[in-house]
N, C-alpha and C positions, 0 to 999 in steps of 0.2 A: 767826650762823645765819640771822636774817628778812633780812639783805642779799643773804646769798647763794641763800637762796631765791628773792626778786625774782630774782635773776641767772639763775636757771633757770628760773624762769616768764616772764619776757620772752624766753628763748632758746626756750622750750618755743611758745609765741604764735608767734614769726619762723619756726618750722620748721613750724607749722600751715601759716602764711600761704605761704610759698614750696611747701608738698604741693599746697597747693587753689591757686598758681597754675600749678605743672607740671602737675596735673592738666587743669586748664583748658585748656594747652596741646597735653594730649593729646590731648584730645575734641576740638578744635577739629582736629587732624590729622587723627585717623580722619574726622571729618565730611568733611574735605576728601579725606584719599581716596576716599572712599565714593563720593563727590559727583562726583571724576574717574573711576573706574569705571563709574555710572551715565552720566555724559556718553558715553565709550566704546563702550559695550554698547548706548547707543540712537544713536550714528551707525554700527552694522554691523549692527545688529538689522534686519532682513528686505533689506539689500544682497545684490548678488552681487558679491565683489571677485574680482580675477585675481592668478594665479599663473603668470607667464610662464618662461617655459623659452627658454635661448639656445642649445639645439641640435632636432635634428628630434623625431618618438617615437623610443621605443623603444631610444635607447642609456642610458647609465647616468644623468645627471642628470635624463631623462626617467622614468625609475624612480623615483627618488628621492622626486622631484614627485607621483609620481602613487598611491603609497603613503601621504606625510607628506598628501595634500590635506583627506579626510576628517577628520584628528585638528584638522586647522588649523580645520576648522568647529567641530569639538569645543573648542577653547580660545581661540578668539577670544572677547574678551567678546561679546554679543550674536547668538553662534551664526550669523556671516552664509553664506550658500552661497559656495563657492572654485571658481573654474573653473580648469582650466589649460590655457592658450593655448602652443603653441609660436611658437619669435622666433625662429626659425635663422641665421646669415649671420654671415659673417666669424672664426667662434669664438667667439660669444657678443657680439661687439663692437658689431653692429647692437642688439641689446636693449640692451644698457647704455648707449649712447647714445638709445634712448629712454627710456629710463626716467627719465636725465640731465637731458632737456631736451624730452620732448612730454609724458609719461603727466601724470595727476594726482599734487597733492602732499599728498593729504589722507587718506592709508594706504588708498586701495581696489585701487590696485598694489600689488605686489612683485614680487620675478622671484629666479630662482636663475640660475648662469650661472657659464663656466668659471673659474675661481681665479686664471688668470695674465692677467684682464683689467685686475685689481687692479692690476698692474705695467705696464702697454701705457704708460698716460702718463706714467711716474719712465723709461720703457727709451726712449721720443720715438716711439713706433710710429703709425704714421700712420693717419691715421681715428679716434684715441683721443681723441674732441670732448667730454671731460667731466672733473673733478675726484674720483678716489677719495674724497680727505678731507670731500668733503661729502656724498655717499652715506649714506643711514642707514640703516646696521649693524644686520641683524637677529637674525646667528648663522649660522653652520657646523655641520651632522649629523655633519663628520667632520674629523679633524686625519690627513689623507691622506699616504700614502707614493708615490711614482708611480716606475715602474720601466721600466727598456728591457728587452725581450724578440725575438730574432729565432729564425727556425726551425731548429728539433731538425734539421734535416733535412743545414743548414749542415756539420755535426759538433762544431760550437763548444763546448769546454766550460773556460775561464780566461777570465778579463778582459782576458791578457794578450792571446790571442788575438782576441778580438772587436775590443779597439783597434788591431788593425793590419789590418785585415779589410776592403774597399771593399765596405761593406753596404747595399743600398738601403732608404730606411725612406719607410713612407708618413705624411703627415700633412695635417691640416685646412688651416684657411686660414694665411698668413705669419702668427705672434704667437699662435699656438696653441702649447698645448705640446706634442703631436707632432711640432711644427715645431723648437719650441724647442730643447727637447732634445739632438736630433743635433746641433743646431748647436752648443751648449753645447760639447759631446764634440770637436767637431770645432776651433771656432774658441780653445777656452782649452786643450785636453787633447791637440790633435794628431791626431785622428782622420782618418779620409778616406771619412767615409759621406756616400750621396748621396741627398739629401730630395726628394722626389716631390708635390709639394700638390696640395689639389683634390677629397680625398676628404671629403664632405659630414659624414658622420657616424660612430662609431663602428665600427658595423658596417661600413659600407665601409671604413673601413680593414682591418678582416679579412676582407674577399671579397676583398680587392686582394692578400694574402696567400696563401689560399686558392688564387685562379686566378696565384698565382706572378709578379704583378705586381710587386710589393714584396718584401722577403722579414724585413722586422722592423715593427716599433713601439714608441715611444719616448713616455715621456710620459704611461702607461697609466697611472693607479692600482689596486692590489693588488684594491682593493675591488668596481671595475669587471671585473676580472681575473677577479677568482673568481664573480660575479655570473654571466659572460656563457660565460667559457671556463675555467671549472674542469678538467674532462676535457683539455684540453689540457694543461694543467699537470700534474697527476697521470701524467699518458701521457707525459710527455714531449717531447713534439710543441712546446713553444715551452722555450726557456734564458734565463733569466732574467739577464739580464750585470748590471746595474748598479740600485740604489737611488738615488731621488733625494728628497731628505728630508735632517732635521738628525740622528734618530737613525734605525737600523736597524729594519725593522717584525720583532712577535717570530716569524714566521713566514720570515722570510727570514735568518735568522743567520748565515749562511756566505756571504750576497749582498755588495760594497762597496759602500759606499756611496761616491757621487761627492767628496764631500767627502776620501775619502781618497787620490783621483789627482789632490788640488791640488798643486804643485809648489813654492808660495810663499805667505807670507800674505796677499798682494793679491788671488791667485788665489783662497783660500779664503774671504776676506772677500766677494769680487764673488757666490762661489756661497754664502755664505750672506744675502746679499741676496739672488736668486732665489731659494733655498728656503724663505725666510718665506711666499711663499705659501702653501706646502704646508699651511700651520696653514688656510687656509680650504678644505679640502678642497671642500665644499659648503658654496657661502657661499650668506646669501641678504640683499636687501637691498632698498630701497625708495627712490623720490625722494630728492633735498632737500630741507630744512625742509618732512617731514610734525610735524605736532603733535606735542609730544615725551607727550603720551601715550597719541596713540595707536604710538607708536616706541614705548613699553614693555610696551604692551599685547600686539603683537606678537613683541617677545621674551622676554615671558615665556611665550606661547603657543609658541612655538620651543622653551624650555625646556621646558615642560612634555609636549611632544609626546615628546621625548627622554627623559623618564623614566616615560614609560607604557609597563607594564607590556606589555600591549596589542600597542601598538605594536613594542615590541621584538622581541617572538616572532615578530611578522609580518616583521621587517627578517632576522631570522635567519632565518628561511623562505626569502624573496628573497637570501641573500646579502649582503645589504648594511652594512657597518662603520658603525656609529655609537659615536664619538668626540666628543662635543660640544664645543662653541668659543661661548661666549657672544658679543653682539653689542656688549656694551663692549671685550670685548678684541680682535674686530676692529678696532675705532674706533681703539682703543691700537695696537694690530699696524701700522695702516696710516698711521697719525700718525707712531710710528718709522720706517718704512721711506722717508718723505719726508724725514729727517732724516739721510740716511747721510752721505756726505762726498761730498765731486764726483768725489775721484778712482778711490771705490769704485763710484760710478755707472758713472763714462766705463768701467772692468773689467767691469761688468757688461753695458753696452751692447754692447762689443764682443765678448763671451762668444755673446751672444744675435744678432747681425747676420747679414743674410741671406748 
């Protein structure tokens, strides 16, 4: 019996001793986050950072931006002032290449900017003078669906009819995806619409609509859709032909998605390499090698803007889909997609070619 007590009282000591050294471990954590918190909040604490935008005001990511800016003072640690700068040019391409290689790298940038910029240098698009994989990932507002839409006016109502239809579609700069798109339709699926570039920003591409320049748009997101041209939709005034996305948004059920006029699995694999963008509906993201914490600090700020209450009400108000996408599973998202096979790229390049 007293040996086997010893046995439990030297067990009973070793499980003291290993409590009060995890303990010790812990507090020395928390002290250490504390400590990076504190570092944080006193380098943004009375800054003014920027919040760059890669198109003009006033179309949708300009929205977005200029709703989420106020909350982003609210959860950055150290409550810094957010300004937001618009970066217009190329489709977003000009910001992301500076952000790439002039801004600072010490988190007083960031920029939001279009989703399929992501893809410009895996597709070889020219101008795309920067590395995805090093960008640091701050999160997505939205896991986006984007749709082609041409006028009610057409009579168009099957898919079957819209793909055999010589439809003019208007879009931004080459490697946007109003560009993209048609071309998608066109070069993997057989289509015979003709792309128009050159329109700066969202809303011109619906004047150029309007005054019957173009007569569709390709490329749109649902959320942008409903933001800007609700009434159209309801009224019937635009037909919504195709889904581009991995699933169906629940609002469009009877719409196909692109994915179901692949003809082949090479075809269907090339499009769903282009549709992974769609998860960054609204990405947002920052230099290379800023501090990795203040890169967490930011995205937890990201997140936590996304689940204020607040905020929400106010996004519903505007229109605006928020779907979150953390900024690790960009990181992940965009890791994979550099990872595809060569021969699903070279499908994808020529899917998207001018």
């Amino acid at each position: 019996m007293s040996g086997s007590s010893r046995v439990r009282f030297r067990s009973s000591n070793a499980s003291s001793a290993i409590a009060i050294v995890l303990s010790g471990l812990m507090a020395l954590v928390c002290v250490s986050s504390v400590a990076a918190q504190d570092s944080v909040a006193s380098f943004y604490r009375g800054k003014t950072i920027s919040l760059l935008v890669g198109y003009p005001p006033g179309g949708g990511y300009d929205v977005y931006a200029r709703v989420m800016q106020r909350y982003f003072m609210k959860y950055i640690p150290g409550n810094p002032n957010v300004i937001v700068r618009n970066v217009p040019g190329a489709a977003s391409l000009a910001l992301v290449n500076q952000l790439y290689s002039v801004d600072a790298r010490d988190g007083s940038v960031f920029g939001m900017f279009a989703r399929s910029v992501a893809m410009d240098r895996l597709m070889g698009r020219q101008g795309a003078n920067f590395d995805p994989t090093k960008l640091s990932w701050i999160g997505s507002a939205n896991n986006e669906v984007s749709i082609c839409t041409i006028s009610g006016a057409l009579g168009v109502d099957t898919v079957r009819d819209f793909m055999t239809r010589p439809i003019t579609f208007g879009a931004n700069a080459p490697g946007s995806e109003s560009h993209m798109y048609p071309n998608i339709l066109n070069n993997l699926l057989g289509a015979n619409f003709r792309v128009v570039t050159g329109y700066p920003s969202s809303n011109d591409l619906m004047l150029a609509m309007e005054r019957g320049e173009t007569e569709g748009r390709c490329g749109w997101t649902i959320s942008a859709a409903k933001t800007s041209h609700s009434e159209w939709l309801r009224q019937g005034k635009l037909f919504v032909a195709i889904q581009f996305a991995m699933e169906k948004h629940a609002e469009l059920p009877d719409v196909p998605l692109v994915l179901d006029l692949a003809r082949d699995e090479q075809q269907r694999q090339a499009l769903e390499l282009i549709l992974s963008m769609q998860a960054m509906g609204r990405p947002f993201a920052a230099p290379p090698d800023i501090p990795r914490d203040r890169l967490n600090a930011l995205r937890r700020a990201l997140d936590a803007i996304l689940a204020d209450d607040l905020f929400l009400a106010e996004a519903e108000k505007q229109r605006l889909e928020i779907r979150p996408v953390s900024g690790e599973s960009l990181e992940e998202l965009i890791s994979s997609m550099f990872k595809a096979s060569p021969a699903v790229v070279a499908a994808a390049r020529r899917a998207i070619a001018q």
